[in-house]
Backbone as a chain_set.jsonl record, in Angstrom:
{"seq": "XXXXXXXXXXXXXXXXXXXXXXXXXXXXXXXXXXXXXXXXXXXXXXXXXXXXXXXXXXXXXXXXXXXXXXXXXXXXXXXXXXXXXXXXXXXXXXXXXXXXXXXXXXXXXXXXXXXXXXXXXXXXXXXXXXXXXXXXXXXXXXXXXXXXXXXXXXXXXXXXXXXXXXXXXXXXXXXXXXX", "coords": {"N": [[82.636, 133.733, 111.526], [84.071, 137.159, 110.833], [86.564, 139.289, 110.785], [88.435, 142.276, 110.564], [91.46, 141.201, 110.656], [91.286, 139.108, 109.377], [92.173, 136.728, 107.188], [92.198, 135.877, 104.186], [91.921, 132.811, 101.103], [92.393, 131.412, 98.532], [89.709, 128.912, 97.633], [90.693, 126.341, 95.611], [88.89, 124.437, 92.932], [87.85, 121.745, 91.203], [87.284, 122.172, 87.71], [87.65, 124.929, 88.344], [87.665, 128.398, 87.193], [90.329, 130.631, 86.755], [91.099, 133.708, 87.577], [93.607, 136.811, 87.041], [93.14, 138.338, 89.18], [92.446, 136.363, 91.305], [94.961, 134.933, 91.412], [96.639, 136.916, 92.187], [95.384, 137.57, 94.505], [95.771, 135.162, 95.85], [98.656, 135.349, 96.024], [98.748, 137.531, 97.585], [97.95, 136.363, 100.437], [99.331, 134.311, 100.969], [101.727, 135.828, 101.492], [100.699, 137.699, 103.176], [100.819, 136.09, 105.194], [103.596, 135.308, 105.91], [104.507, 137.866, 106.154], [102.742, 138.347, 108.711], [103.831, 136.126, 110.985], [107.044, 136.405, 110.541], [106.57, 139.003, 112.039], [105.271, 138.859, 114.461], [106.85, 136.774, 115.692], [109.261, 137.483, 115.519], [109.507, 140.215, 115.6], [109.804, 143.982, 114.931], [112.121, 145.897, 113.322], [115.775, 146.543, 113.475], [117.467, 143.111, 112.057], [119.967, 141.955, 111.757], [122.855, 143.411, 111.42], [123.242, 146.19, 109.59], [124.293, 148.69, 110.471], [125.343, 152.074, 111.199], [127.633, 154.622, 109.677], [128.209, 157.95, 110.129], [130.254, 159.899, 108.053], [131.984, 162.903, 107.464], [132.654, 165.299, 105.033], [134.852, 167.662, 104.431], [132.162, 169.803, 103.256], [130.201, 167.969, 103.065], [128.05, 165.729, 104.078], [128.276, 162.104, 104.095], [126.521, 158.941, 104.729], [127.353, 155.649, 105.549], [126.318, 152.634, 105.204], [125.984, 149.563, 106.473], [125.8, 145.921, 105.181], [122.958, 144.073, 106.202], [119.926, 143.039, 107.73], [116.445, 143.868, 108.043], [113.231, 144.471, 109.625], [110.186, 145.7, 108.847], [107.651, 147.417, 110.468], [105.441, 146.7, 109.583], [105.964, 143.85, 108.592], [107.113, 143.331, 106.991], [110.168, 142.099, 105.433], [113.299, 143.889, 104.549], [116.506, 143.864, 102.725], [119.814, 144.532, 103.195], [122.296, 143.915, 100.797], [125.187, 144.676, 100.285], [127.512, 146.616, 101.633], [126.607, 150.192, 101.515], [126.921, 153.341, 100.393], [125.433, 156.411, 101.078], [124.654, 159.424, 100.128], [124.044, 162.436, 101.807], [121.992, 164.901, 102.094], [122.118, 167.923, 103.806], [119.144, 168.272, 106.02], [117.493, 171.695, 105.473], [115.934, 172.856, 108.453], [116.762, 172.514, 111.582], [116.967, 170.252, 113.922], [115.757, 166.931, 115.447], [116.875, 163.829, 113.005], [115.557, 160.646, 111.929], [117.172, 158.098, 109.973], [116.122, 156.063, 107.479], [115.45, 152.422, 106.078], [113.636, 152.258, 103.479], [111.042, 149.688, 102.516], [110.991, 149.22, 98.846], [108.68, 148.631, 96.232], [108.497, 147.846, 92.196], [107.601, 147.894, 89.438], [109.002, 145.711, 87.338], [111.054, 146.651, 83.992], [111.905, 145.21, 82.323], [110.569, 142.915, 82.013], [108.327, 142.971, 80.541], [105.186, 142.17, 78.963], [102.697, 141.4, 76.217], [99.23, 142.374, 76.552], [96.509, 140.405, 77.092], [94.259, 140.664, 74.176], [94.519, 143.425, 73.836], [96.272, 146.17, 72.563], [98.076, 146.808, 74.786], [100.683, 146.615, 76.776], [102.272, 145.223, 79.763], [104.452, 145.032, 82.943], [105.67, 142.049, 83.997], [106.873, 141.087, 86.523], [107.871, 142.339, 89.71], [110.112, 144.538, 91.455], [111.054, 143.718, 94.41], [113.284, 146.006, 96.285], [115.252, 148.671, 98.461], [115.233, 151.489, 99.844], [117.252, 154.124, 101.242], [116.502, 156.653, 103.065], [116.309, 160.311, 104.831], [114.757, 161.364, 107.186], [112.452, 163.378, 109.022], [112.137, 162.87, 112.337], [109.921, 162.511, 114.127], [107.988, 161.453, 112.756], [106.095, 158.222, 111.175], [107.049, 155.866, 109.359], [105.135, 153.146, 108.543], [106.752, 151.2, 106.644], [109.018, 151.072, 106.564], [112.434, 150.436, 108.399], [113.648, 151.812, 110.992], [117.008, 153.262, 111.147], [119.344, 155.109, 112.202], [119.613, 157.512, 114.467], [119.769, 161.044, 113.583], [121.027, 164.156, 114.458], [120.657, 167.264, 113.761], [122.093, 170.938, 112.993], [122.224, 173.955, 113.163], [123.566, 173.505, 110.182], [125.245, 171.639, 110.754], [125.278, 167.933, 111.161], [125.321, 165.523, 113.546], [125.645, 162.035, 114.37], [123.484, 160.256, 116.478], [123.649, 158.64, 119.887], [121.533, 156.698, 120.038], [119.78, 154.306, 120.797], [118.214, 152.05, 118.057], [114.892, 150.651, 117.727], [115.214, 147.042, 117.618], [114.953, 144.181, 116.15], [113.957, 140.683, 116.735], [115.622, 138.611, 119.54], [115.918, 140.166, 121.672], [113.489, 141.666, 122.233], [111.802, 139.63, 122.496], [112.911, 138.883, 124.712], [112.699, 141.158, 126.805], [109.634, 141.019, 126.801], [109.33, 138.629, 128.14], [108.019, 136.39, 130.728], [109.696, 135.133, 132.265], [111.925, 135.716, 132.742]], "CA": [[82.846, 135.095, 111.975], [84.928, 137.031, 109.605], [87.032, 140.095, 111.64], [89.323, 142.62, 109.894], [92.575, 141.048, 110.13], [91.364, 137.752, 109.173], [93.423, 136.137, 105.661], [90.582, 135.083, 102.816], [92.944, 131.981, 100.131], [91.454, 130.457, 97.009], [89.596, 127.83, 97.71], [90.471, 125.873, 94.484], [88.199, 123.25, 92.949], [87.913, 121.291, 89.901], [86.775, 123.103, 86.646], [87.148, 126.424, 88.55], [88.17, 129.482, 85.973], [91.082, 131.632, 87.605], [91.201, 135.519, 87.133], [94.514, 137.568, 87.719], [93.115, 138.774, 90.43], [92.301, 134.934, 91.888], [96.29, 134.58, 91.408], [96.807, 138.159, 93.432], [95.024, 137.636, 95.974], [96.36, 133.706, 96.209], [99.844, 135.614, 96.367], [98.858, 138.466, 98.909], [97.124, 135.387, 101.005], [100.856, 133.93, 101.36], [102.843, 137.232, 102.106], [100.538, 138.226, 104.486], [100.96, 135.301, 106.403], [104.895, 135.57, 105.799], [104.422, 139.227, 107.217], [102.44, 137.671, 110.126], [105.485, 135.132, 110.867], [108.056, 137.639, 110.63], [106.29, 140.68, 112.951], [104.974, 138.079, 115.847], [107.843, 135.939, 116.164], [110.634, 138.474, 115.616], [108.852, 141.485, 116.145], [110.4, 144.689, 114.095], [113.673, 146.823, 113.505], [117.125, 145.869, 112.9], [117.231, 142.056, 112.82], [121.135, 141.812, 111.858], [124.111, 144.612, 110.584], [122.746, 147.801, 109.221], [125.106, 149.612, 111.189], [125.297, 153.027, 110.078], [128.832, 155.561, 110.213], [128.351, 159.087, 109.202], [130.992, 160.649, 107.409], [132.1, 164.462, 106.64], [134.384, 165.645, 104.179], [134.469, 169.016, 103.586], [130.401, 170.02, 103.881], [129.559, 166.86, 102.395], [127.806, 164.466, 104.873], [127.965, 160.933, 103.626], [126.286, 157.619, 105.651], [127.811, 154.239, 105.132], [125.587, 151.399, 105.657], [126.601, 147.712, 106.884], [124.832, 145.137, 104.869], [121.929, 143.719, 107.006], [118.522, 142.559, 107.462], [115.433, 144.109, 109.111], [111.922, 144.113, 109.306], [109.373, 146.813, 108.963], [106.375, 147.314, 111.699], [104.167, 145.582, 108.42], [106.429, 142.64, 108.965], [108.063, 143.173, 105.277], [111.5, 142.204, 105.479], [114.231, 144.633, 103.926], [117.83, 143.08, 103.339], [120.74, 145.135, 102.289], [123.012, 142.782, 100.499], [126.355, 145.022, 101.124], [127.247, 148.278, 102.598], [126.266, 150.857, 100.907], [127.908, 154.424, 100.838], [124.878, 156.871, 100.801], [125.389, 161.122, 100.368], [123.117, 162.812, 102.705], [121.714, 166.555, 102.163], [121.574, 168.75, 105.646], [117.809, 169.416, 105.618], [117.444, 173.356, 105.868], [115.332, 172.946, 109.759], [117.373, 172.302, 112.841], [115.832, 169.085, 114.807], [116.206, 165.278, 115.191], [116.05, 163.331, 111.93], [116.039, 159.539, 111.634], [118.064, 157.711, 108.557], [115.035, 155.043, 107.237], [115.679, 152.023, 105.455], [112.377, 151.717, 103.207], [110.719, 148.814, 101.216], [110.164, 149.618, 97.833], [108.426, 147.841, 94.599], [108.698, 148.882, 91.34], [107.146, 147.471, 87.826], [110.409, 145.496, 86.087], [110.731, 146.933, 83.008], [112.974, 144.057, 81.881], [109.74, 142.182, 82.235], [107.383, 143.694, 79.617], [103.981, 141.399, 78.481], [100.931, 141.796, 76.216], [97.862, 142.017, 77.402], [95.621, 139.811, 75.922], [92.964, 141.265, 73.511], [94.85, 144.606, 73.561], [97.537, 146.566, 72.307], [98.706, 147.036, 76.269], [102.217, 145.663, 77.82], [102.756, 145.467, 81.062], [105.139, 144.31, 83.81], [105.031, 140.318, 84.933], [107.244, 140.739, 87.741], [107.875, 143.031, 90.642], [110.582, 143.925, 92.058], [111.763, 144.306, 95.892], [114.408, 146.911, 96.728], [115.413, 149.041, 99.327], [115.962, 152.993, 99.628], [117.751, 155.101, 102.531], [116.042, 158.404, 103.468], [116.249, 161.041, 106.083], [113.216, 162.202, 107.297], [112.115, 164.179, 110.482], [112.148, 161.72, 114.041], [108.336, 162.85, 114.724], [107.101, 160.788, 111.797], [106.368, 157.117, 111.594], [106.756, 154.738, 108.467], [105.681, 151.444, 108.894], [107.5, 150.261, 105.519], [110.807, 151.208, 106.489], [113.323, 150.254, 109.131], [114.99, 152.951, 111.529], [118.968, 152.416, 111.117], [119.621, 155.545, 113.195], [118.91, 158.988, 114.524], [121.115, 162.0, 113.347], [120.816, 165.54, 114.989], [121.139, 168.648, 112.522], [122.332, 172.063, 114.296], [123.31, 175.003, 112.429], [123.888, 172.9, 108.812], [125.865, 170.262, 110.952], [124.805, 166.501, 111.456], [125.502, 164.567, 114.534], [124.601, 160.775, 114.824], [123.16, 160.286, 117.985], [124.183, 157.161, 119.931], [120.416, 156.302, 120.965], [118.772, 153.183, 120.322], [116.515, 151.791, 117.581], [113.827, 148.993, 117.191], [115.467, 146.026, 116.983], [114.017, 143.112, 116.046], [114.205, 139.0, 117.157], [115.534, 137.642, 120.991], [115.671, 141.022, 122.661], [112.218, 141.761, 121.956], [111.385, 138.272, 123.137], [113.088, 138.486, 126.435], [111.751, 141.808, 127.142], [108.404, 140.557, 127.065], [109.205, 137.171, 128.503], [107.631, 136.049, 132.103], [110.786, 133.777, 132.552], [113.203, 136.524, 133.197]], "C": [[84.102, 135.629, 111.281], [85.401, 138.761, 110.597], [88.358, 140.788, 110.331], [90.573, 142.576, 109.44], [92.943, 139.909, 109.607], [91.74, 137.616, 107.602], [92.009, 135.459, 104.807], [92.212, 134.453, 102.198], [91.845, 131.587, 99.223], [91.428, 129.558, 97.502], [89.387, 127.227, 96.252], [89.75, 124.376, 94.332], [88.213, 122.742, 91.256], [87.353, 121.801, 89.137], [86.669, 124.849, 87.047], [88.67, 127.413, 87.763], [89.087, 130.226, 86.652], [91.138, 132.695, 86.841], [92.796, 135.69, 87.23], [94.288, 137.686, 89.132], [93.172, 137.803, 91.462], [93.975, 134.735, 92.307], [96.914, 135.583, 91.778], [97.064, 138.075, 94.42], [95.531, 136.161, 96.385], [97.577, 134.341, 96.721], [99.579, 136.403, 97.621], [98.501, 137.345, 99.941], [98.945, 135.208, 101.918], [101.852, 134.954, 102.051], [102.039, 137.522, 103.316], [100.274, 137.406, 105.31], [102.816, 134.909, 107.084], [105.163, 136.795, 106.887], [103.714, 138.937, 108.559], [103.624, 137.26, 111.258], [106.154, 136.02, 111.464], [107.487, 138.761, 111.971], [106.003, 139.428, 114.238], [106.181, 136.961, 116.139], [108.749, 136.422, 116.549], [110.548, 140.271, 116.315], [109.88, 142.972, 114.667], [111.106, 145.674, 114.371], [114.684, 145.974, 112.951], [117.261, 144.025, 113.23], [118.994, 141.749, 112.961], [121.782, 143.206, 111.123], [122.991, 145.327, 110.172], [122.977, 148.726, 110.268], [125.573, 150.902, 110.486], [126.857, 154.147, 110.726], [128.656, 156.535, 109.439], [129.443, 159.714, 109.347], [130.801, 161.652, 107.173], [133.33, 164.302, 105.612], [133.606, 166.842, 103.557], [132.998, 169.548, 104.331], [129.631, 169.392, 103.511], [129.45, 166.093, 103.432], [127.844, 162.735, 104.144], [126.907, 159.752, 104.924], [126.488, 156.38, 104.966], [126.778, 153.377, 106.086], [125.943, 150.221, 105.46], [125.288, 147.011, 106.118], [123.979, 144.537, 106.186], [120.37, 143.293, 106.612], [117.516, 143.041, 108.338], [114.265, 144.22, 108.877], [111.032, 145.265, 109.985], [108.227, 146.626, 110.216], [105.162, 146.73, 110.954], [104.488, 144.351, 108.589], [107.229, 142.354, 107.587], [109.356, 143.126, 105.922], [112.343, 143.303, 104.436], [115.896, 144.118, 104.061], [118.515, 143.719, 102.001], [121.932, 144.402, 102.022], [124.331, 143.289, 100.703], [126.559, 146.389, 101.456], [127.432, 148.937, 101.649], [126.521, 152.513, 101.242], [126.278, 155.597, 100.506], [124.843, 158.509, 101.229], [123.723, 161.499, 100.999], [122.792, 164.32, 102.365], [121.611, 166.767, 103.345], [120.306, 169.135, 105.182], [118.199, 170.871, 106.226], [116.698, 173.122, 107.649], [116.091, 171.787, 110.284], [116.066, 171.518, 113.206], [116.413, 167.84, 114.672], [115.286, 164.26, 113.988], [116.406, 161.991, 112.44], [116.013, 159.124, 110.587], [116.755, 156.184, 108.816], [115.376, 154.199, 106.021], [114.192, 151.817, 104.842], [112.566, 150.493, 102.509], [109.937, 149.041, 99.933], [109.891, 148.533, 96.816], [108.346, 148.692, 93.715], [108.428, 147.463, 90.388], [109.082, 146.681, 87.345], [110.269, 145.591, 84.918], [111.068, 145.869, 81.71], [111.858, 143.028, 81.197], [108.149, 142.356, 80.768], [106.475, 142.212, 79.264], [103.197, 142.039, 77.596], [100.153, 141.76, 76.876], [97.175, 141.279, 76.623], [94.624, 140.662, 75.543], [93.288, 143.028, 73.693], [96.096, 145.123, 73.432], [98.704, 146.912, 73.369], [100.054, 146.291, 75.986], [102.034, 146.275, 78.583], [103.56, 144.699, 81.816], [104.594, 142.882, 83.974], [105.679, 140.419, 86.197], [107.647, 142.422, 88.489], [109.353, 142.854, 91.396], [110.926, 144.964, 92.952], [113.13, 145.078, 96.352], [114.182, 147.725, 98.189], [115.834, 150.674, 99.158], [116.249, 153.891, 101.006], [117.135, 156.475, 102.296], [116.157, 158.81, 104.981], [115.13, 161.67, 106.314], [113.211, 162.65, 108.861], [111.591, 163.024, 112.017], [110.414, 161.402, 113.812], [107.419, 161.766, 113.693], [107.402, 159.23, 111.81], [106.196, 156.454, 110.585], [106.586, 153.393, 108.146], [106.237, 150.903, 107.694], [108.819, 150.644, 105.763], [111.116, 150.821, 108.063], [114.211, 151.559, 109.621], [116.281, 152.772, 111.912], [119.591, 153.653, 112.241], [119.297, 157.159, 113.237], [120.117, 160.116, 113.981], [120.478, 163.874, 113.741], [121.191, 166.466, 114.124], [120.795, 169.801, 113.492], [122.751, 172.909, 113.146], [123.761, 174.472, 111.398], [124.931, 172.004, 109.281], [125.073, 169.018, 111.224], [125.93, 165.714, 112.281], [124.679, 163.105, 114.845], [124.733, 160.81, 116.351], [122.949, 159.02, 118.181], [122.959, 156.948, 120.718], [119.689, 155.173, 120.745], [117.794, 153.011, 119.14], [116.039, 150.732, 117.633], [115.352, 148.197, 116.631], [114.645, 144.483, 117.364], [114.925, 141.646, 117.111], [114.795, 138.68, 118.953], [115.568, 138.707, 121.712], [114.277, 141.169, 122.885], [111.506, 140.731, 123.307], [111.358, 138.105, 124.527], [112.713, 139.753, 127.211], [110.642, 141.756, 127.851], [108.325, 139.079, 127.711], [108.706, 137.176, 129.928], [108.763, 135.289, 133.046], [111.806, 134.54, 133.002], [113.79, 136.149, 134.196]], "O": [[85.072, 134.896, 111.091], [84.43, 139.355, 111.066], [88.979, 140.118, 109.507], [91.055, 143.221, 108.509], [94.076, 139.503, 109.349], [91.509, 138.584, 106.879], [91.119, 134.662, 105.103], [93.296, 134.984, 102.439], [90.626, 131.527, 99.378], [92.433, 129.001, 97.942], [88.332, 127.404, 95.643], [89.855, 123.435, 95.118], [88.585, 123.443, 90.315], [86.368, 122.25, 89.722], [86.022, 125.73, 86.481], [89.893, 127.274, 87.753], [88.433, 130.729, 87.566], [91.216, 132.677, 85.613], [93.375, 134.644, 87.521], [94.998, 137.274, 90.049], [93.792, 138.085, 92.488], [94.241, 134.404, 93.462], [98.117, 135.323, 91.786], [98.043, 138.244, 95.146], [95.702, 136.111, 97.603], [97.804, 134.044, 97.893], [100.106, 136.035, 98.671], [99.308, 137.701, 100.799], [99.461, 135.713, 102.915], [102.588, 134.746, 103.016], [102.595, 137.596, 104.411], [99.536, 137.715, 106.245], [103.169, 134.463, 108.176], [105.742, 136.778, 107.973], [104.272, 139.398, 109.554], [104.126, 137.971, 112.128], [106.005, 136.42, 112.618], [108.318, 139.188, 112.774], [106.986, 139.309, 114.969], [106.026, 136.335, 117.188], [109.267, 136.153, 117.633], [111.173, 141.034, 117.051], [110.463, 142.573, 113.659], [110.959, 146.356, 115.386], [114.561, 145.002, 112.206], [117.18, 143.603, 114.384], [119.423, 141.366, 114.049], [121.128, 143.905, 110.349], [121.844, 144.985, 110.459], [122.13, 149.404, 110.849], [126.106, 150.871, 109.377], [127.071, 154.367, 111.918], [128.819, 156.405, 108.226], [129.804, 160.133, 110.447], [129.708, 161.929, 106.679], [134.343, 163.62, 105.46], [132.633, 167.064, 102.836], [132.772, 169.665, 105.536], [128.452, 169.74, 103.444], [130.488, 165.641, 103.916], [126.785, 162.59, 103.533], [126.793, 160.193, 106.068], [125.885, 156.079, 103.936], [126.551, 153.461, 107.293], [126.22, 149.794, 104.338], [124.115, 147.337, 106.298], [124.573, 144.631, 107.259], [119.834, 143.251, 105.504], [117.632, 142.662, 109.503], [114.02, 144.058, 107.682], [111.062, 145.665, 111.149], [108.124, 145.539, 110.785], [104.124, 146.356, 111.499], [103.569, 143.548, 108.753], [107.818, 141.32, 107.272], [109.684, 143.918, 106.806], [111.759, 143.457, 103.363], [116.473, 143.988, 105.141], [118.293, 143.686, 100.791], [122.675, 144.207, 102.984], [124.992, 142.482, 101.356], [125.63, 147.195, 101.511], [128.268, 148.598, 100.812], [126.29, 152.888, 102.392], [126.012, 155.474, 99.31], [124.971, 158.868, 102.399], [122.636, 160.994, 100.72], [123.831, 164.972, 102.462], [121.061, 165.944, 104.078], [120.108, 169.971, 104.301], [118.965, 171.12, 107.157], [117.684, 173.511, 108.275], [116.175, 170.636, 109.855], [114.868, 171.744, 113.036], [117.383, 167.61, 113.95], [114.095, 163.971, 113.871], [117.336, 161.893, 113.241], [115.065, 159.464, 109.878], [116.553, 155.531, 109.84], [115.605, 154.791, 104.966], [113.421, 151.222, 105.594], [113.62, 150.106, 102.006], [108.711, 149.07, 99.819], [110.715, 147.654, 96.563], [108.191, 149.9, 93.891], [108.899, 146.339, 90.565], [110.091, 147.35, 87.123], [109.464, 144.819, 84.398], [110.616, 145.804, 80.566], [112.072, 142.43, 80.142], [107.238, 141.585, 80.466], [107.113, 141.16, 79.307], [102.858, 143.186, 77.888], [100.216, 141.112, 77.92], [97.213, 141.484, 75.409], [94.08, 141.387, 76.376], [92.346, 143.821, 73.678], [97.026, 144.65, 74.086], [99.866, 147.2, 73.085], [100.301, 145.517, 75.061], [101.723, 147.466, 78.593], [103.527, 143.513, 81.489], [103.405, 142.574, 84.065], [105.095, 139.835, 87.11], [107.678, 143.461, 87.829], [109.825, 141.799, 91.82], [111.078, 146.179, 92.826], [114.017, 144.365, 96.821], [113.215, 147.524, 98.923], [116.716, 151.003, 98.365], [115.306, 154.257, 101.707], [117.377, 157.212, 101.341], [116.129, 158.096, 105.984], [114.633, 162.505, 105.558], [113.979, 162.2, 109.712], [110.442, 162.677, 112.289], [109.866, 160.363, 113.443], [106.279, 161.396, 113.975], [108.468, 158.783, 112.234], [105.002, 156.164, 110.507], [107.413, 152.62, 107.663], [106.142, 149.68, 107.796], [109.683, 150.408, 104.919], [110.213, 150.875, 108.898], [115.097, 152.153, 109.006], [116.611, 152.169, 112.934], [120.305, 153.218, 113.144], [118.862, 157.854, 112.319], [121.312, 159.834, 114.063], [119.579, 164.489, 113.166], [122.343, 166.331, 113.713], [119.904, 169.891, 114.337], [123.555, 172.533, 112.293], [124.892, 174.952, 111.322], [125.621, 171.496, 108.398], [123.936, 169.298, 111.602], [127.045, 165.37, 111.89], [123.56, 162.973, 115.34], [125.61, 161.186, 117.128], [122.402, 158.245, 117.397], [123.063, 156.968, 121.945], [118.568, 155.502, 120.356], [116.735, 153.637, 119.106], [116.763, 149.737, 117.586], [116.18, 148.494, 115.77], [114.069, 143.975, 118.327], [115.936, 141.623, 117.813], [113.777, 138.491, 119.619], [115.164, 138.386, 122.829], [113.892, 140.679, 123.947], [111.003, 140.938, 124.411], [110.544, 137.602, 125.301], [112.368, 139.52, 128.37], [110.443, 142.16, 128.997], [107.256, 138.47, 127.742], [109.056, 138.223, 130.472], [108.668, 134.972, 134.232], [112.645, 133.987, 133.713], [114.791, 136.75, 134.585]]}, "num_chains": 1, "name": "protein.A"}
């Protein structure tokens, strides 16, 4: 019985021919049991630091971010190796935004290949980063991490001291029977 969130792996055997794609899907096989792991054990949000302090100067908002580690509602981890000073635009519409750590990939260019049997190059490796955006509360990205909410009034920004998702033993004891 084969159900939509069930994991297909290469079953490898002797003399059998591998594709790219065979060595893909072998990799997605692994991550998305990594991302499994990660979201049911820990659950998702902030797991450590990514503490965020917004700064003015002048009519320049800044947000400083605490290195940290957290984990998307996919179960992708995101880990900001040190704090990171990031300049903020006031969106033009008054409302509550939240500051989103995403997970991004991107082609390494560093990386360049032929293709076999054609004049192609392309990337061999991939790589994992991280990018801060502000986006509107109301919306929900499961590849990013919410670090914190910030109120915009009249072309000011106020962080607002309200809770987000965090991940690992709160979670846990939350939901625990043992309380």
């Amino acid at each position: 019985m084969s159900f939509e969130h069930s994991l297909r792996r290469l079953n490898a055997f002797e003399g059998l021919c591998l594709t790219a794609q065979d060595l893909m899907d072998e990799q997605l096989y692994h991550r998305q049991t990594q991302y499994r792991h990660a979201l049911y054990l820990h659950g998702f949000g902030v797991v450590q630091g990514l503490q965020v302090e917004l700064e003015q100067r002048k009519k320049k908002y800044n947000a400083v971010i605490k290195s940290g580690y957290g984990i998307t509602r996919e179960g992708q981890g995101v880990h900001l190796r040190q704090d990171v000073m990031v300049p903020l635009e006031v969106p033009k519409q008054d409302g509550e935004y939240l500051l989103w750590l995403f997970h991004v990939e991107k082609g390494d260019p560093d990386t360049q290949r032929p293709v076999f049997d054609t004049a192609d190059q392309r990337e061999s490796r991939i790589v994992e980063e991280v990018a801060p955006r502000l986006l509107p509360a109301d919306d929900e990205h499961p590849d990013a991490v919410a670090l914190t909410r910030i109120n915009v009034r009249l072309g000011r920004m106020v962080q607002m001291q309200l809770p987000v998702p965090r991940a690992g033993r709160q979670i846990r004891a939350a939901e625990s029977y043992l309380k």
